[in-house]
N, CA, C and O atoms as a GROMACS GRO file, in nm:
protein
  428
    1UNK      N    1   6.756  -0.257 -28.997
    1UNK     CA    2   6.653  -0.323 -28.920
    1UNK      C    3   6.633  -0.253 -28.785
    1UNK      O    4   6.519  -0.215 -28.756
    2UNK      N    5   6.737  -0.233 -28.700
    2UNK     CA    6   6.737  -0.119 -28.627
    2UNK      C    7   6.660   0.012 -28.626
    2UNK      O    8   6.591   0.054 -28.534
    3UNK      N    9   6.678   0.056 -28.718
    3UNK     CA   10   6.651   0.184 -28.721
    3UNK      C   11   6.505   0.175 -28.774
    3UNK      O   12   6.444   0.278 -28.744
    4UNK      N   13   6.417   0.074 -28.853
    4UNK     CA   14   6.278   0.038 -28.819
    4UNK      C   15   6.233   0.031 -28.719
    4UNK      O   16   6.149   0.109 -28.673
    5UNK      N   17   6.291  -0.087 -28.652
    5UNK     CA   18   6.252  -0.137 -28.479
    5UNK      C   19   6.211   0.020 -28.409
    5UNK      O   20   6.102   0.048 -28.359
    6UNK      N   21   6.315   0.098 -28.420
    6UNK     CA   22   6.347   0.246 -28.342
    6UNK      C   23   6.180   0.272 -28.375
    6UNK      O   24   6.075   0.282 -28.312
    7UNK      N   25   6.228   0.277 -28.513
    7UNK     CA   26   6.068   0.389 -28.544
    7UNK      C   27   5.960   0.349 -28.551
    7UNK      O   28   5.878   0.438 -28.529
    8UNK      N   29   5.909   0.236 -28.576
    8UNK     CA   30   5.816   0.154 -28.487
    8UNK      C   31   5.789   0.150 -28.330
    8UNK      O   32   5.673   0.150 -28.289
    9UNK      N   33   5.877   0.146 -28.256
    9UNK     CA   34   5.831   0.171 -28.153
    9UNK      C   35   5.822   0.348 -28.082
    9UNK      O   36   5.785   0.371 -27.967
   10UNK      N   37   5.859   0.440 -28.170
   10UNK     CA   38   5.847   0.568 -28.143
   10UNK      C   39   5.754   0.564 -28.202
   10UNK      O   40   5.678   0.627 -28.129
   11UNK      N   41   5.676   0.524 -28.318
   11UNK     CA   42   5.520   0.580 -28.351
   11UNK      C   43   5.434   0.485 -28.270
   11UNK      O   44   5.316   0.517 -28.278
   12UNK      N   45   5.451   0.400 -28.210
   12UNK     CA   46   5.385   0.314 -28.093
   12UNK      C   47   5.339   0.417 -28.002
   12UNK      O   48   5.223   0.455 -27.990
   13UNK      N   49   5.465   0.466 -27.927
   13UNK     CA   50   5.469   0.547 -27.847
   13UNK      C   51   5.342   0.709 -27.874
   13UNK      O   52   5.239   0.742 -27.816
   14UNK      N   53   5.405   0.759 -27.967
   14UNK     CA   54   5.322   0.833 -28.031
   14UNK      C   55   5.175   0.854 -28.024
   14UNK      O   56   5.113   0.956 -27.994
   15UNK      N   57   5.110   0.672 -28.076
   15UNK     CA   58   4.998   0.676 -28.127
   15UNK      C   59   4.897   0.674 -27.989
   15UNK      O   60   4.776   0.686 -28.007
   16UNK      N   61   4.951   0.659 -27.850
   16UNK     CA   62   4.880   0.600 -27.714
   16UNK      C   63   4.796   0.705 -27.695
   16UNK      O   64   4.840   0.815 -27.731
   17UNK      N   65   4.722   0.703 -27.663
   17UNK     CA   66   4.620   0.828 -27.644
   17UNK      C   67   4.669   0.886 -27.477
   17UNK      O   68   4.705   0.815 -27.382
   18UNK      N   69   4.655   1.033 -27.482
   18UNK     CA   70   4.678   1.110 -27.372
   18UNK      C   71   4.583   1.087 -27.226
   18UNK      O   72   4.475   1.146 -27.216
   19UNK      N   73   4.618   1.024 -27.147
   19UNK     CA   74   4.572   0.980 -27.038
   19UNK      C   75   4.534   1.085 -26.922
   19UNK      O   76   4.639   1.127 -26.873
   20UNK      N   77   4.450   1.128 -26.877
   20UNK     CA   78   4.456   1.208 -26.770
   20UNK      C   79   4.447   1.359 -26.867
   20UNK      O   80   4.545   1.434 -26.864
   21UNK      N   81   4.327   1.395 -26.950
   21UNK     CA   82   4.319   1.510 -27.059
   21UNK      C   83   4.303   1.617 -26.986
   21UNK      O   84   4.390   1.703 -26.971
   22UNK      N   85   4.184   1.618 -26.932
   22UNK     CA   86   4.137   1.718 -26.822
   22UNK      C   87   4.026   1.704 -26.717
   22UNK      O   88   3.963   1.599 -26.704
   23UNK      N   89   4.006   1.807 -26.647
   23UNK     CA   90   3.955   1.792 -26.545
   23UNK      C   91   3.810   1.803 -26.552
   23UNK      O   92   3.738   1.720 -26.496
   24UNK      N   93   3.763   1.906 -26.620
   24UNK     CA   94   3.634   1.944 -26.707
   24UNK      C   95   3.560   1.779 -26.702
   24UNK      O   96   3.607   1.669 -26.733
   25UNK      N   97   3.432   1.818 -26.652
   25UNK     CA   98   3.320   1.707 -26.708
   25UNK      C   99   3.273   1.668 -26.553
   25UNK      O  100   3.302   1.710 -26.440
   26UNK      N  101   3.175   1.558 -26.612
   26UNK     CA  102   3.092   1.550 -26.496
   26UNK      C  103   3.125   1.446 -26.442
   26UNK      O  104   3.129   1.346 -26.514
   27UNK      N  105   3.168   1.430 -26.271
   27UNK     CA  106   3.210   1.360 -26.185
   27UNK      C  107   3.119   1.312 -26.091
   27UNK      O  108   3.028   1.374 -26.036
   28UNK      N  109   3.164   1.159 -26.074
   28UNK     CA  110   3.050   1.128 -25.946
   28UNK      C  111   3.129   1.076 -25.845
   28UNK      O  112   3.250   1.061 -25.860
   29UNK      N  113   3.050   1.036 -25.703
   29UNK     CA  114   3.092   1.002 -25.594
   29UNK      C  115   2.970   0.972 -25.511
   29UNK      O  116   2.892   1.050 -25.456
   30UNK      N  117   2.972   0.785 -25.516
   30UNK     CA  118   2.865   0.729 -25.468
   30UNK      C  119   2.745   0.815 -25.547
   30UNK      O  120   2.761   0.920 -25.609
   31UNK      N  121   2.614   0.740 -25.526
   31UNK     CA  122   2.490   0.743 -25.555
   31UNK      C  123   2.480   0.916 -25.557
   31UNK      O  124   2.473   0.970 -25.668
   32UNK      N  125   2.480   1.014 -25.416
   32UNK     CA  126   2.438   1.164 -25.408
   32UNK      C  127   2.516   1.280 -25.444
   32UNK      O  128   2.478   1.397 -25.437
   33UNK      N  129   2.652   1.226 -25.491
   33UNK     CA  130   2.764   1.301 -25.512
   33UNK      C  131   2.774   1.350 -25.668
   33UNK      O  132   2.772   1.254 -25.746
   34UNK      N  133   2.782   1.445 -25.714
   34UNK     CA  134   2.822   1.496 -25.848
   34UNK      C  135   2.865   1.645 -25.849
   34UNK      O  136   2.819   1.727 -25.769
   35UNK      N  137   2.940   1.670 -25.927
   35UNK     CA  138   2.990   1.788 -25.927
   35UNK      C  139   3.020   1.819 -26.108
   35UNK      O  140   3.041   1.739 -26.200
   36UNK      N  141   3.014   1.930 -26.107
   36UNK     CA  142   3.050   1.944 -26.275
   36UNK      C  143   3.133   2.073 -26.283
   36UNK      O  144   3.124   2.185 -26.233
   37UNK      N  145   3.249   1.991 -26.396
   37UNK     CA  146   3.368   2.131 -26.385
   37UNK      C  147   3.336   2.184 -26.502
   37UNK      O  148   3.287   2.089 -26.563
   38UNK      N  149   3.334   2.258 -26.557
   38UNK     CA  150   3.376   2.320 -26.679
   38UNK      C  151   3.446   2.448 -26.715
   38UNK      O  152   3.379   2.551 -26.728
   39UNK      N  153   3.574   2.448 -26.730
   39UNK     CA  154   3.690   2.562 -26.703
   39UNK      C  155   3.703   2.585 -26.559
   39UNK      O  156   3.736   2.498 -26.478
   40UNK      N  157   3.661   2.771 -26.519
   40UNK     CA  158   3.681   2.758 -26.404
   40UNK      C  159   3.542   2.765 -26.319
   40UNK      O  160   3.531   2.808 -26.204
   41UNK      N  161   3.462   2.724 -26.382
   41UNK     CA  162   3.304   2.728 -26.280
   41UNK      C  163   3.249   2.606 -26.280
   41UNK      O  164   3.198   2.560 -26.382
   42UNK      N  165   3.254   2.524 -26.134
   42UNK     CA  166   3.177   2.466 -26.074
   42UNK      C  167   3.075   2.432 -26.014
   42UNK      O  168   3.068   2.469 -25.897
   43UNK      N  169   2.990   2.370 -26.056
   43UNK     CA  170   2.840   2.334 -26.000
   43UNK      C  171   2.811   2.222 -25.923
   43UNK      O  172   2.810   2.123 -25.997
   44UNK      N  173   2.784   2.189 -25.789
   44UNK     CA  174   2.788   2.136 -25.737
   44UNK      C  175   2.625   2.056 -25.691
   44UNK      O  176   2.527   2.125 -25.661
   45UNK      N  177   2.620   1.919 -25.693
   45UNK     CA  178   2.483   1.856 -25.685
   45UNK      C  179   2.360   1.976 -25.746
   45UNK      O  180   2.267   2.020 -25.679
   46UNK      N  181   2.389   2.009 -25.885
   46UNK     CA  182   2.286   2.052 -25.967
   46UNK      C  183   2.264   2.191 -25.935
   46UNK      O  184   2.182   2.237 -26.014
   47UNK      N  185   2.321   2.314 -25.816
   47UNK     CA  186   2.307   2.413 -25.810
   47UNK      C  187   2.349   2.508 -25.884
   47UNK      O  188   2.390   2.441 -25.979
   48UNK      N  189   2.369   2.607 -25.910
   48UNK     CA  190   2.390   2.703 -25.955
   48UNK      C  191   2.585   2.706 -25.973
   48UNK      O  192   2.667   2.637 -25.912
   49UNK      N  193   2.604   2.780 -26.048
   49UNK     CA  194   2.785   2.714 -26.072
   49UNK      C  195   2.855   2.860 -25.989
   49UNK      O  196   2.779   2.955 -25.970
   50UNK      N  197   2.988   2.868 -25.946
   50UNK     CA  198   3.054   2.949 -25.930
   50UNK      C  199   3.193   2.933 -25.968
   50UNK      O  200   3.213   2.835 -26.040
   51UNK      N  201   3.291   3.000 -25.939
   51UNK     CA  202   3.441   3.032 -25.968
   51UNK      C  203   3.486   2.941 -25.843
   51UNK      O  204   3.453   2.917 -25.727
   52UNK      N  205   3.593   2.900 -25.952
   52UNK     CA  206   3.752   2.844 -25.842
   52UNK      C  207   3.854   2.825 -25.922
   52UNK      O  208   3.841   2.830 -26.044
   53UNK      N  209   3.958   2.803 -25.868
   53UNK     CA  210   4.051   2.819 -25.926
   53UNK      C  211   4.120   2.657 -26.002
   53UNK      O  212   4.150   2.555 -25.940
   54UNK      N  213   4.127   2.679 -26.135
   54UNK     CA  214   4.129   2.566 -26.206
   54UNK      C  215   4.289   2.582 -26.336
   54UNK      O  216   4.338   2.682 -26.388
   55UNK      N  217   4.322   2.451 -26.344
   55UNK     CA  218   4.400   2.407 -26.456
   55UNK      C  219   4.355   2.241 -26.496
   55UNK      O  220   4.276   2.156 -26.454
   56UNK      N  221   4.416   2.250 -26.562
   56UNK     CA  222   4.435   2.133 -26.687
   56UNK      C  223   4.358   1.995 -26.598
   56UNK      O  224   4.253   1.931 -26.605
   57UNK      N  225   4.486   1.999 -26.512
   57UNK     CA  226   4.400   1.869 -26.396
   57UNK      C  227   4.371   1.856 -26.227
   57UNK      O  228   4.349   1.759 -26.154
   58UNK      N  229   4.381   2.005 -26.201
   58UNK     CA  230   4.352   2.048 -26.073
   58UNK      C  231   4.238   2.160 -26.051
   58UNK      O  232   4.264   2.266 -26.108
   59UNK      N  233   4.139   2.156 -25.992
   59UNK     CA  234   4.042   2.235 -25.941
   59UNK      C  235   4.053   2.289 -25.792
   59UNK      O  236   4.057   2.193 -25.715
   60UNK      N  237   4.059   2.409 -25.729
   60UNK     CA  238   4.057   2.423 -25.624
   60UNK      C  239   3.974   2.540 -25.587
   60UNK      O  240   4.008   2.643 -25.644
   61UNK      N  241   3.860   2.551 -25.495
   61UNK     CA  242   3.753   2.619 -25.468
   61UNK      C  243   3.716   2.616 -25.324
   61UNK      O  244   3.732   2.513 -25.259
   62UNK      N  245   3.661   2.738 -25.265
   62UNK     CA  246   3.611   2.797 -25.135
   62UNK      C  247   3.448   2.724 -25.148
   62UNK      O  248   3.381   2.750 -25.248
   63UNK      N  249   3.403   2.648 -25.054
   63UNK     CA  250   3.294   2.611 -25.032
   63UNK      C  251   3.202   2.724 -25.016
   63UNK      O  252   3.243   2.807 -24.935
   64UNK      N  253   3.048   2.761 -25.090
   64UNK     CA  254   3.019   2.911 -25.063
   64UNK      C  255   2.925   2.931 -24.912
   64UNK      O  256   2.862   2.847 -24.848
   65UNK      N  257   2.948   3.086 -24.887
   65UNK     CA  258   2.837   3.092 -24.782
   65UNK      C  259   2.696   3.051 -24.770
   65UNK      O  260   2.622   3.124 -24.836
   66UNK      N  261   2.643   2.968 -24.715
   66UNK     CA  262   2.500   2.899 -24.694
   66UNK      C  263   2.539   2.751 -24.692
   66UNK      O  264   2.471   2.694 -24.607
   67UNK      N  265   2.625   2.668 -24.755
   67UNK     CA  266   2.615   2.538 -24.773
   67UNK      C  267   2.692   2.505 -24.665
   67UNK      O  268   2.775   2.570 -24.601
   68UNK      N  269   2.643   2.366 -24.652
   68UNK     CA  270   2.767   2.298 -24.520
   68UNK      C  271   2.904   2.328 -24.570
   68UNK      O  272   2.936   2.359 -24.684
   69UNK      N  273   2.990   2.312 -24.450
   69UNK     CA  274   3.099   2.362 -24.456
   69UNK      C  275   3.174   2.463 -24.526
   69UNK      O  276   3.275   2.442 -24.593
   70UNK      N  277   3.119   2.573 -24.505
   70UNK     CA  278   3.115   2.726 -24.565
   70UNK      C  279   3.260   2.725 -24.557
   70UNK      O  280   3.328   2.645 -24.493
   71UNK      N  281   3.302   2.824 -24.631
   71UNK     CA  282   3.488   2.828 -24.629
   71UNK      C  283   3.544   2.754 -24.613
   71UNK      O  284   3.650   2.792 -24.566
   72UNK      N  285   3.538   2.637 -24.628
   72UNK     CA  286   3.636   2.508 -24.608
   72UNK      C  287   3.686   2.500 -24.758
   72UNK      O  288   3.609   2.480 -24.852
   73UNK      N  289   3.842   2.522 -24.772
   73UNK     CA  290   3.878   2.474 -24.953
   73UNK      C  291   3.876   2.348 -24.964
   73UNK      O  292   3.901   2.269 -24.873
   74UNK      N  293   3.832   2.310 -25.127
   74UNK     CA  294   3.846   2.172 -25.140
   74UNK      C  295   3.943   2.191 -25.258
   74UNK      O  296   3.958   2.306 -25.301
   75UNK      N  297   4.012   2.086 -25.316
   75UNK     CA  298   4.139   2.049 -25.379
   75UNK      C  299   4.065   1.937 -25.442
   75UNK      O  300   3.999   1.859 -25.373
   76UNK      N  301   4.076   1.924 -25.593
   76UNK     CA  302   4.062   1.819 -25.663
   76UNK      C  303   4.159   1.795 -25.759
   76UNK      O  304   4.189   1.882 -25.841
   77UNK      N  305   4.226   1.655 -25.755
   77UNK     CA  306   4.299   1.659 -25.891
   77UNK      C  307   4.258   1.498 -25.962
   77UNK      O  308   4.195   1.407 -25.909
   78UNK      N  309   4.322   1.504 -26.112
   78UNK     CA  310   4.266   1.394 -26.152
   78UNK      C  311   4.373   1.273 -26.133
   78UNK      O  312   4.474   1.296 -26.066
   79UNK      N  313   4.355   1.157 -26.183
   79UNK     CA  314   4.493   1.056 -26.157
   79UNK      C  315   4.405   0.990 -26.317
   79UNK      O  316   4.396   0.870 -26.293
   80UNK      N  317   4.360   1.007 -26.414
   80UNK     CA  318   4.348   0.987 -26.510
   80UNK      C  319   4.232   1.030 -26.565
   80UNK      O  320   4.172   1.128 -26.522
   81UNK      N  321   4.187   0.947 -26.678
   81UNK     CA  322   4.069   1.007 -26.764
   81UNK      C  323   3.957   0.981 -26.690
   81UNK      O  324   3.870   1.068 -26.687
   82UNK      N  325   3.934   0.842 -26.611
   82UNK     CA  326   3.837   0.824 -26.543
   82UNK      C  327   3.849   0.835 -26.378
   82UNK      O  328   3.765   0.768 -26.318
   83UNK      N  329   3.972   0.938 -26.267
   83UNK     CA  330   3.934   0.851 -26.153
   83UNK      C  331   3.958   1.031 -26.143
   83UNK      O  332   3.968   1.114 -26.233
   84UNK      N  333   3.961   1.042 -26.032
   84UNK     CA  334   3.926   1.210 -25.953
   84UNK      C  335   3.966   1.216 -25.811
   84UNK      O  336   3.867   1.171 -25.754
   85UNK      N  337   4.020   1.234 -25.754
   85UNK     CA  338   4.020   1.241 -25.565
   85UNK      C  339   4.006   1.395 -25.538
   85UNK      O  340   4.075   1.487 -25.581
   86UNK      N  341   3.890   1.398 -25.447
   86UNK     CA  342   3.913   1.528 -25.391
   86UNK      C  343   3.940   1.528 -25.236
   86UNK      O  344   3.903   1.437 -25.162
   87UNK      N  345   4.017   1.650 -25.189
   87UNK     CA  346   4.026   1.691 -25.030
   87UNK      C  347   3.994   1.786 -25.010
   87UNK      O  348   3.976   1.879 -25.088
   88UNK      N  349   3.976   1.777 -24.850
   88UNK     CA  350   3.949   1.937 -24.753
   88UNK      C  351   4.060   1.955 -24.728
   88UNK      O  352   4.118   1.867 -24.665
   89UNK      N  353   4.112   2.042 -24.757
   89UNK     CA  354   4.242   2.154 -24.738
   89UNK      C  355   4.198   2.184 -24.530
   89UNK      O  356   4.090   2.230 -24.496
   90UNK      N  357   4.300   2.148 -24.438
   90UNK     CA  358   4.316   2.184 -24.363
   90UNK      C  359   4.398   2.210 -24.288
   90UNK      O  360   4.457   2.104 -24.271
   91UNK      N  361   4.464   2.316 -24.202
   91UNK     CA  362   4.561   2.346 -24.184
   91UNK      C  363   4.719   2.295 -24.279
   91UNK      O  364   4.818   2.226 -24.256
   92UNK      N  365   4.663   2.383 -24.399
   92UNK     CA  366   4.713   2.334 -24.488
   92UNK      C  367   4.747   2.233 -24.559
   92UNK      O  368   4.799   2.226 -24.670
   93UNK      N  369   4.708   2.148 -24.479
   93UNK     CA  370   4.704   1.920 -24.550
   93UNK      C  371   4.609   1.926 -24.570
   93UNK      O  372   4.522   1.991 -24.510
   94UNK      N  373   4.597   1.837 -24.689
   94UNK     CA  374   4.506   1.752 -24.783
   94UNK      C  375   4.449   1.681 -24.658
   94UNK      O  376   4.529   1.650 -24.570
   95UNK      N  377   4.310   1.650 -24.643
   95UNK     CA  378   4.290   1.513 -24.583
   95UNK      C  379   4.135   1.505 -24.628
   95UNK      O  380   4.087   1.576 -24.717
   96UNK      N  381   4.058   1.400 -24.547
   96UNK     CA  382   3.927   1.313 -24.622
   96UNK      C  383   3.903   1.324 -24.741
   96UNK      O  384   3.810   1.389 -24.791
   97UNK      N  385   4.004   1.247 -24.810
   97UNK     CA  386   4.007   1.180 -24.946
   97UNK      C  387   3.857   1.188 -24.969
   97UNK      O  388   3.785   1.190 -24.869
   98UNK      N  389   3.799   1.191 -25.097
   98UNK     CA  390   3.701   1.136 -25.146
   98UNK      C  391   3.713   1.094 -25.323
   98UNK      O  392   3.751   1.184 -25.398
   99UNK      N  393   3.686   0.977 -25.373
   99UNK     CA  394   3.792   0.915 -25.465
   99UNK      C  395   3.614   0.915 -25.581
   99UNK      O  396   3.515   0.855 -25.539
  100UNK      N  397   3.612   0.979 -25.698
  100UNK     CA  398   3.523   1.020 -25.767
  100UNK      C  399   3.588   0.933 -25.894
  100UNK      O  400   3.702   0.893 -25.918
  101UNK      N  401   3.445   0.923 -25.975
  101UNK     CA  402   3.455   0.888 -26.121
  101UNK      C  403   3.388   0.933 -26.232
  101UNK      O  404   3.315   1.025 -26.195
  102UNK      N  405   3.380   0.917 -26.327
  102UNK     CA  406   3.331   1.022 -26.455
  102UNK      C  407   3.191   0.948 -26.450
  102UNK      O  408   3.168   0.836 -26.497
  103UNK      N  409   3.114   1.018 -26.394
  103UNK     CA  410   2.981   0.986 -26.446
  103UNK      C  411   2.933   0.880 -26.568
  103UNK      O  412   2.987   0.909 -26.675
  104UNK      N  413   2.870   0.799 -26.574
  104UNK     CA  414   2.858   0.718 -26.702
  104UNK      C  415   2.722   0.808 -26.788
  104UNK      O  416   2.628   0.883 -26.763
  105UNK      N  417   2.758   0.771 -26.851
  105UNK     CA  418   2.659   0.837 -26.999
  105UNK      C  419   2.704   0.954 -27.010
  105UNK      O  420   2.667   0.995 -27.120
  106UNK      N  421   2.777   1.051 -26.944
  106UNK     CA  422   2.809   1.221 -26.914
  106UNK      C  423   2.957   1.239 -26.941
  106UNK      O  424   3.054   1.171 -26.909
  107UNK      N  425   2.943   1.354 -27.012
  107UNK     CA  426   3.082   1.390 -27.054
  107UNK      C  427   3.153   1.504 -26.944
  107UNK      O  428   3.267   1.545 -26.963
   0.00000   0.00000   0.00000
């Protein structure tokens, strides 16, 4: 009976779906905010996409020349399937949080 119980609750375990998959897809923040990852090129409020440096659940990218805050890095990581926080990297600390969510209808 034991050794059911065991394996019942190891295919429990098993069956939970992977939380926090990746970073990829389209993110919002408030009403004007969106950004879209896909691998390592980012597009930001509908412009044109560029390179940054990306994994599984972290994005990190140089703001480009012309847009506000030119060279400022930003840091994004995820805290699950649906939530996102990004920061401005300054003097090396994280700071002004901005706390994003998966777009609805958008993958």
């Amino acid at each position: 009976m034991k050794r059911l119980l065991a394996s019942l609750v190891l295919f429990s375990l098993l069956a939970v779906p992977a939380l926090a998959d990746r970073i990829d897809g389209s993110w919002c923040a408030g009403a004007l905010k969106r950004v879209e990852i896909t691998g390592p090129k980012i597009s930001i409020a509908g412009k044109p996409a560029f390179e940054g440096n990306y994994t599984r659940h972290e994005f990190l990218y140089t703001v480009p020349v012309g847009e506000e805050h030119a060279g400022d890095q930003i840091y994004m990581r995820i805290h699950g399937e649906e939530d996102m926080t990004s920061y401005t990297i300054k003097n090396n600390e994280p700071v002004d949080p901005i706390d994003w969510k998966r777009c609805q209808g958008v993958s």
